[in-house]
C-alpha positions as CSV (number, residue, x, y, z in Angstrom):
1,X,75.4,129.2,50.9
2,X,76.2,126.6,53.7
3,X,77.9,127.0,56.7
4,X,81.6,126.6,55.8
5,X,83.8,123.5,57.9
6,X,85.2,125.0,60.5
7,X,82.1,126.9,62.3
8,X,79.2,126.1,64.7
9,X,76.6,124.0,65.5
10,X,74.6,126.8,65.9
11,X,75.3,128.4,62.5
12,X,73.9,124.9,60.8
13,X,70.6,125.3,62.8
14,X,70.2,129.4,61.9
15,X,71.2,128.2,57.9
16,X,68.2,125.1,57.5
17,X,66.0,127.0,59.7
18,X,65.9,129.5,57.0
19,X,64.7,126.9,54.7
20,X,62.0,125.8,57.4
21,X,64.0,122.9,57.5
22,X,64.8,120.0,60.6
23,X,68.5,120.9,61.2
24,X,69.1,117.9,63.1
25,X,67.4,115.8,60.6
26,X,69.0,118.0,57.5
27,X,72.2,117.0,59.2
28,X,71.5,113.2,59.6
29,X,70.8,113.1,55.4
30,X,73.9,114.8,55.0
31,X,75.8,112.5,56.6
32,X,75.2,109.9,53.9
33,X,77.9,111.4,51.6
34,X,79.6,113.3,54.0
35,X,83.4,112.2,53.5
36,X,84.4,112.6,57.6
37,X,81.4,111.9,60.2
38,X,81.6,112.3,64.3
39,X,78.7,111.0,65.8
40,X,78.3,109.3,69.4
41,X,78.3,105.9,70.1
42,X,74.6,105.2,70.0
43,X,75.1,105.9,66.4
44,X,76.7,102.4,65.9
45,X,75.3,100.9,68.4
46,X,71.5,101.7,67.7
47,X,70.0,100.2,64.2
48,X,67.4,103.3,64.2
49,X,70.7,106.1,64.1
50,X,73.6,103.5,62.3
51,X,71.0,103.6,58.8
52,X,72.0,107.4,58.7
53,X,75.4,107.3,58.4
54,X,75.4,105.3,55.0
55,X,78.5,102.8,53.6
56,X,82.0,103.8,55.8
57,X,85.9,102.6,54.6
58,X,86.5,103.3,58.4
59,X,85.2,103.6,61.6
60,X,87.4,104.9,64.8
61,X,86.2,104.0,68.2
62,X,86.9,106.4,70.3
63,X,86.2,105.8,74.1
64,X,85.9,102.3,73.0
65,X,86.2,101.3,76.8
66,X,82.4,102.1,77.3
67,X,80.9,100.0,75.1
68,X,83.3,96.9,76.4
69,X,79.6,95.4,77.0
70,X,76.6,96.5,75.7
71,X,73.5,96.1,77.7
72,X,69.9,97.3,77.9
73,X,67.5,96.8,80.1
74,X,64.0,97.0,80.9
75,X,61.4,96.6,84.4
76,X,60.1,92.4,84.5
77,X,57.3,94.2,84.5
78,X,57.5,96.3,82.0
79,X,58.5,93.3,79.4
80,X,55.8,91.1,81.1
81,X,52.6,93.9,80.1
82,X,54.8,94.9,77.1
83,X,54.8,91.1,76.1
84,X,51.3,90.7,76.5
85,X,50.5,93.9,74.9
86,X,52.3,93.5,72.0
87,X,50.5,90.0,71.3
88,X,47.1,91.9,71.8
89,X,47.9,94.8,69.1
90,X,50.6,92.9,66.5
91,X,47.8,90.0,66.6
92,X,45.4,92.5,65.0
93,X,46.2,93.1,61.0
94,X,43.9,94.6,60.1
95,X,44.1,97.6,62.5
96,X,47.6,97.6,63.0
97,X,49.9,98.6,65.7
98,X,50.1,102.6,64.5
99,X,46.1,102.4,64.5
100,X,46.1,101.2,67.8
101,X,48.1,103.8,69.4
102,X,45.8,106.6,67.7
103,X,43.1,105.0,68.9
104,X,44.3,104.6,72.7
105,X,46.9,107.7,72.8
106,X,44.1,109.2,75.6
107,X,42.8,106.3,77.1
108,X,45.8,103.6,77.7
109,X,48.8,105.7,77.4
110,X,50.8,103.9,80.1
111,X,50.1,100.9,78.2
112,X,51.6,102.5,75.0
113,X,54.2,103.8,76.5
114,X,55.2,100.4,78.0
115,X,54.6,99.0,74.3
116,X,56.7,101.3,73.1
117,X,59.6,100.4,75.4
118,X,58.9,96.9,75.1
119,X,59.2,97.0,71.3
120,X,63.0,98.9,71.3
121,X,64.2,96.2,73.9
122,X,62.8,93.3,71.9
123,X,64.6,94.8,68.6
124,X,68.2,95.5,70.4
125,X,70.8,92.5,70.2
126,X,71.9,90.3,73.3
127,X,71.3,87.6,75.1
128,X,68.9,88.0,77.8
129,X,69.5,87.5,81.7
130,X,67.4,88.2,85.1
131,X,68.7,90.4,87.6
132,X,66.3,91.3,91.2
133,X,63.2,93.3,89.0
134,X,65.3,93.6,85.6
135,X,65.3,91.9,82.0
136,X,69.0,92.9,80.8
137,X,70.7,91.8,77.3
138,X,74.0,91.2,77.3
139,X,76.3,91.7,73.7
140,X,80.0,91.9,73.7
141,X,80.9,94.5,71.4
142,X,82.4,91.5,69.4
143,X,79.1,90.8,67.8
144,X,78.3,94.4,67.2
145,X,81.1,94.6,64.8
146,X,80.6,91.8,62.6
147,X,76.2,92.8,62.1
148,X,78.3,96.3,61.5
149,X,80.9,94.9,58.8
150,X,78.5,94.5,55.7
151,X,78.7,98.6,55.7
152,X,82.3,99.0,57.1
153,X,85.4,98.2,55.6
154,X,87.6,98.3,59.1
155,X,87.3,99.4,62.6
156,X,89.8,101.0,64.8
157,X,89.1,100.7,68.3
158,X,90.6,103.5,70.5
159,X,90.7,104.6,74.0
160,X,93.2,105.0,77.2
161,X,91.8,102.5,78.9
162,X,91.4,98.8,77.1
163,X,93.1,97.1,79.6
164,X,94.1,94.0,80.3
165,X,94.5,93.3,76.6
166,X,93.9,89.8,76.6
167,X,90.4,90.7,77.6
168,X,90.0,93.7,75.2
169,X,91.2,91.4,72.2
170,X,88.3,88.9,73.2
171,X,85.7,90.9,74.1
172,X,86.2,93.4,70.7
173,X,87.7,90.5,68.3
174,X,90.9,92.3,67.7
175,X,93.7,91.0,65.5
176,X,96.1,93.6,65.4
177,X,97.1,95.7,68.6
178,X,99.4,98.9,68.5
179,X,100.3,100.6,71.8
180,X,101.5,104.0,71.9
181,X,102.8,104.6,75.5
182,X,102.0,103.7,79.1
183,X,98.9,102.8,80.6
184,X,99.7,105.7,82.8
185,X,102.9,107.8,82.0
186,X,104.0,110.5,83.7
187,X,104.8,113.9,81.7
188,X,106.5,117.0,82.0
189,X,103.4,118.6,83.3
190,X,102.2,115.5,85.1
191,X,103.6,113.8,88.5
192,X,102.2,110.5,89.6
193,X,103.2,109.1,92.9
194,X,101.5,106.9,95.2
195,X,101.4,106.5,98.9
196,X,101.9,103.3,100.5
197,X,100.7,103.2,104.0
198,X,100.4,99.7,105.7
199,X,96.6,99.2,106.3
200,X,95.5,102.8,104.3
201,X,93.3,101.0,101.9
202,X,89.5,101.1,101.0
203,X,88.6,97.8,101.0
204,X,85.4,96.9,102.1
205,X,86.7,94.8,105.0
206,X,89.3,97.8,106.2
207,X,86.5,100.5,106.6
208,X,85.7,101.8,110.1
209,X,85.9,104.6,111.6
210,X,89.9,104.9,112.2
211,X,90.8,104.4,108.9
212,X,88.3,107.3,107.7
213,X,90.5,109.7,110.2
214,X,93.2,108.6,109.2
215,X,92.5,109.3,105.6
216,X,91.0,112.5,106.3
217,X,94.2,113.3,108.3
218,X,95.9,112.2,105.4
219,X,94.1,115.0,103.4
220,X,94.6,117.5,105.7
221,X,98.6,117.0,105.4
222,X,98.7,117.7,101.4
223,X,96.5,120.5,102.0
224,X,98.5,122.4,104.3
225,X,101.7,121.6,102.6
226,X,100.5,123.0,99.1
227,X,97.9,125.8,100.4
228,X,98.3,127.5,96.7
229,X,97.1,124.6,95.3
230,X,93.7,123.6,94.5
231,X,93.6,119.8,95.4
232,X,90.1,117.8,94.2
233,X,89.9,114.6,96.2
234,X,88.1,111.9,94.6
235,X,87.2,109.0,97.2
236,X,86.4,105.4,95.9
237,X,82.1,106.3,96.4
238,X,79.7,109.1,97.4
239,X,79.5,107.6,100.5
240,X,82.8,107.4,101.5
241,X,83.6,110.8,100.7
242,X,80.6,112.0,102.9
243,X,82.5,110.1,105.6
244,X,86.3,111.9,104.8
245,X,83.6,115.5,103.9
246,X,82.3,115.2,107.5
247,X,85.3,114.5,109.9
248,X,86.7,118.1,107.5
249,X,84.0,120.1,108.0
250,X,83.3,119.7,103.9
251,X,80.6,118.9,101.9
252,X,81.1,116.7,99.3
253,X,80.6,118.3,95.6
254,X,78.4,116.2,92.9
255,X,77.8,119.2,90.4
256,X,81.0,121.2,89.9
257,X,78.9,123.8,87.8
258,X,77.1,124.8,90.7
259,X,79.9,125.8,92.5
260,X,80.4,129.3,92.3
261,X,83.0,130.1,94.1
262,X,85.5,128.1,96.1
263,X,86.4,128.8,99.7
264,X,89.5,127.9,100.3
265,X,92.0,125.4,98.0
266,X,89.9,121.6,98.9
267,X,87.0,120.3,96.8
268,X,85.6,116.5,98.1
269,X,83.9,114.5,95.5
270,X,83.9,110.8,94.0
271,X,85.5,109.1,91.6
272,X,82.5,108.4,88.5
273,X,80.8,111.8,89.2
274,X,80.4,114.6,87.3
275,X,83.6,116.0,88.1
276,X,85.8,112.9,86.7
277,X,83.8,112.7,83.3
278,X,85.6,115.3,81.5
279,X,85.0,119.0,83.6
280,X,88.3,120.6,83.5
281,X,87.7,124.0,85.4
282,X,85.9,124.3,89.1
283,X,84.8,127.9,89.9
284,X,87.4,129.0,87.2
285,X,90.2,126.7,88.3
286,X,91.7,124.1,87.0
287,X,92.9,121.3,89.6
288,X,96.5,121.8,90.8
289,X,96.7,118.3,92.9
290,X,94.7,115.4,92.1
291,X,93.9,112.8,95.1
292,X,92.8,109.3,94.4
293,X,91.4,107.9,98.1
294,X,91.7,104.0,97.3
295,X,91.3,102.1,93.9
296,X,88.0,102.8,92.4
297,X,86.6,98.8,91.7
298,X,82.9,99.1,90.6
299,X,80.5,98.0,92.8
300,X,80.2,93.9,92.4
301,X,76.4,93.5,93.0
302,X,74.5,90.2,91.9
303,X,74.0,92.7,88.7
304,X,77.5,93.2,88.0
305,X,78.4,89.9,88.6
306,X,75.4,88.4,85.6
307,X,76.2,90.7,83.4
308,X,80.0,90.1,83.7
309,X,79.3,86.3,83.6
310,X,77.2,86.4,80.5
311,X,79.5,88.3,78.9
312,X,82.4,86.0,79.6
313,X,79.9,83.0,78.6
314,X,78.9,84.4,75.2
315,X,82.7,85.0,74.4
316,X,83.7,81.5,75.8
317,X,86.7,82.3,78.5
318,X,86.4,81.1,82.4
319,X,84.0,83.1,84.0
320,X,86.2,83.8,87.2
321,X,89.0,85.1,85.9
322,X,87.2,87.5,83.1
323,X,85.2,89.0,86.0
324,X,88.5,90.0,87.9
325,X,89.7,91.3,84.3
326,X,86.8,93.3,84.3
327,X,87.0,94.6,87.3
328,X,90.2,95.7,86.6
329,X,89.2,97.6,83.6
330,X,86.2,99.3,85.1
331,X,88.7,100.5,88.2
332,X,91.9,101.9,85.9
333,X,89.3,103.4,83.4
334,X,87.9,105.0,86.3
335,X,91.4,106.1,88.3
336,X,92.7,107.4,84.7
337,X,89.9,109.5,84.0
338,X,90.1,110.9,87.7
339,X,93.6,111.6,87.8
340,X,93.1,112.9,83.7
341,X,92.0,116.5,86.0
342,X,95.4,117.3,86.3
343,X,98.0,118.3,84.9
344,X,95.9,119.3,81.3
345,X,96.7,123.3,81.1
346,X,99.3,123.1,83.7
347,X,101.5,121.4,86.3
348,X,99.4,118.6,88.4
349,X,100.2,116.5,91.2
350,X,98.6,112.9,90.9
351,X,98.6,111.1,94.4
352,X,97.0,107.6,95.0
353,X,96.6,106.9,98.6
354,X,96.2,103.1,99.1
355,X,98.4,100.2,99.9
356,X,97.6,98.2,96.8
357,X,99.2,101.5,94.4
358,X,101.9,99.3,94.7
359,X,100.6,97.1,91.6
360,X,101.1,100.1,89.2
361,X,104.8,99.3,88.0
362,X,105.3,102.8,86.5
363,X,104.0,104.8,89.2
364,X,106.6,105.5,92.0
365,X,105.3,105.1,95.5
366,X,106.7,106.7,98.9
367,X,106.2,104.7,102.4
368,X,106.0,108.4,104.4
369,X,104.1,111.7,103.9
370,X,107.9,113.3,104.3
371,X,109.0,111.3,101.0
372,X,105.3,112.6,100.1
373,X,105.9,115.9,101.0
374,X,109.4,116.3,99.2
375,X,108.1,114.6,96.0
376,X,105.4,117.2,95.4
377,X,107.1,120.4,96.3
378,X,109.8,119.6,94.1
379,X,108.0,119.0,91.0
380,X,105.9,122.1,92.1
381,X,108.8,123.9,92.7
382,X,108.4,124.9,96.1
């Protein structure tokens, strides 16, 4: 008898393995005629997986916000041998490409291997650019949805971070839009308040020495006034928070699962790490105060930059302005997610220290760390 509904992965694998049977690939012809699927986004995005999942009435999007654009790469030189490879061995009926690799599995395995990749890149959707030493293709999610629609009826695309909508509606081909609640709202549970410090910002142009005191002083402040409180600060990169970790006499945590204990109530990270994906618990804690060290904007590196341009070409809008769209996404995806640690199980503290906080309309902002002070020990009760 199978597994009923409500159990665990685990119980699927013990129940085919008893038939000698590929759980993962029982499961994958199941989901032909299952009537509810969850699968990852690979799944839709990858011919190879999407063939599994047989004719859907709906598919819901969640975290749509990571595939705003799709892109895979591969080495120049990579998809220069793979290129040249692939004319040697497809060239060759009557041996065949599957003949080939038997053939040369212990002779020219690099070359295979670089076949191999060279093959899945070829087959994947986009339009292709050149970046430094890689070939990238470039497909707004746009596209994606209509080679998806001759097997699904309607797509609903979720997540709490498509923003700015304008973009969102281009890049996904939205007609309809429905918007339950604030981009960020505060709760019950959850206190967001920013502070506004004339020249406390992480722009590239601001960063020196002082202003790394000045932040770390910053830190030291919330600390001391809420030493019950376990407060996670996430600065705008790894290597900025090795600057803040240094002048505290911290080290800067990349792996929350490795830490085993905590020594006192501060944990230094980055905003993008492990720690802002999803993990909810340090050491057996969960996060009491939340602290956002600047606005988390991607990295805009010539590779950033084609990509973003390619996209904004393929969908047809002025390349300028859809690349400081999208850098807007990438950095409020990235400060919700952060400041997401908080306040799940519990009361949590949100606190954004950069001048520019100011462009969030619904999140209150305080010009001294008294009005700081006040605002946090009062929510906390303390």
């Amino acid at each position: 008898q199978r597994p009923s509904l409500r159990t665990s992965l685990r119980d699927y694998v013990s129940f085919y393995s008893g038939y000698k049977a590929c759980a993962y690939h029982s499961l994958l012809r199941e989901a032909r005629t299952a009537p509810i699927i969850f699968a990852t986004h690979p799944f839709l995005v990858q011919d190879e997986l999407f063939r599994y999942l047989g004719s859907l009435d709906t598919a819901i999007i969640d975290e749509a916000h990571a595939l705003n654009i799709i892109t895979h790469s591969i080495r120049r030189e990579e998809y220069r041998d793979g290129s040249r490879i692939a004319e040697e061995v497809e060239g060759d009926e009557e041996r065949g490409a599957g003949r080939w690799i038997l053939e040369n599995w212990a002779f020219r395995r690099r070359d295979i291997l670089v076949y191999e990749k060279y093959k899945y890149f070829r087959s994947r959707s986009g339009r292709i650019i050149h970046v430094g030493d890689e070939v990238i293709k470039v497909q707004p999610p746009l596209f994606l949805l209509q080679q998806r629609r001759s097997r699904i009826r309607r797509f609903v695309v979720m997540s709490a971070t498509l923003y700015p909508i304008g973009m969102i509606k281009k890049l996904w081909g939205i007609k309809r839009v429905i918007t339950i609640g604030k981009l960020i709202e505060p709760t019950k549970n959850r206190l967001y308040v920013a502070l506004v410090l004339p020249g406390i910002t992480t722009k590239l142009e601001r960063r020196d020495s002082r202003l790394y005191r000045a932040i770390a002083s910053l830190i030291r402040f919330i600390q001391s006034k809420l030493p019950d409180k376990l407060i996670v600060v996430f600065c705008v990169s790894k290597d900025f928070a090795k600057q803040i970790a240094d002048i505290l006499g911290k080290s800067v945590v990349a792996d929350p699962n490795k830490i085993k204990s905590i020594e006192d109530n501060l944990i230094i990270t980055y905003a993008r790490g492990k720690l802002s994906e999803g993990i909810d618990a340090i050491a057996g804690r969960n996060p009491d105060v939340v602290v956002a060290v600047g606005l988390p904007y991607p990295a805009v590196d010539k590779r950033f930059l084609a990509i973003a341009g390619k996209a904004a070409e393929i969908i047809g809008v002025d390349k300028r302005q859809f690349v400081r769209d999208y850098m807007n996404s990438e950095m409020v995806g990235a400060l919700i997610q952060l400041m997401g640690r908080a306040g799940r199980r519990k009361k949590g503290a949100c606190i954004i220290i950069d001048e520019r906080a100011v462009i969030f309309p619904s999140i209150p902002f305080v010009t001294n760390t008294i009005s700081l002070k006040d605002a946090v020990r009062k929510f906390f009760g303390v």
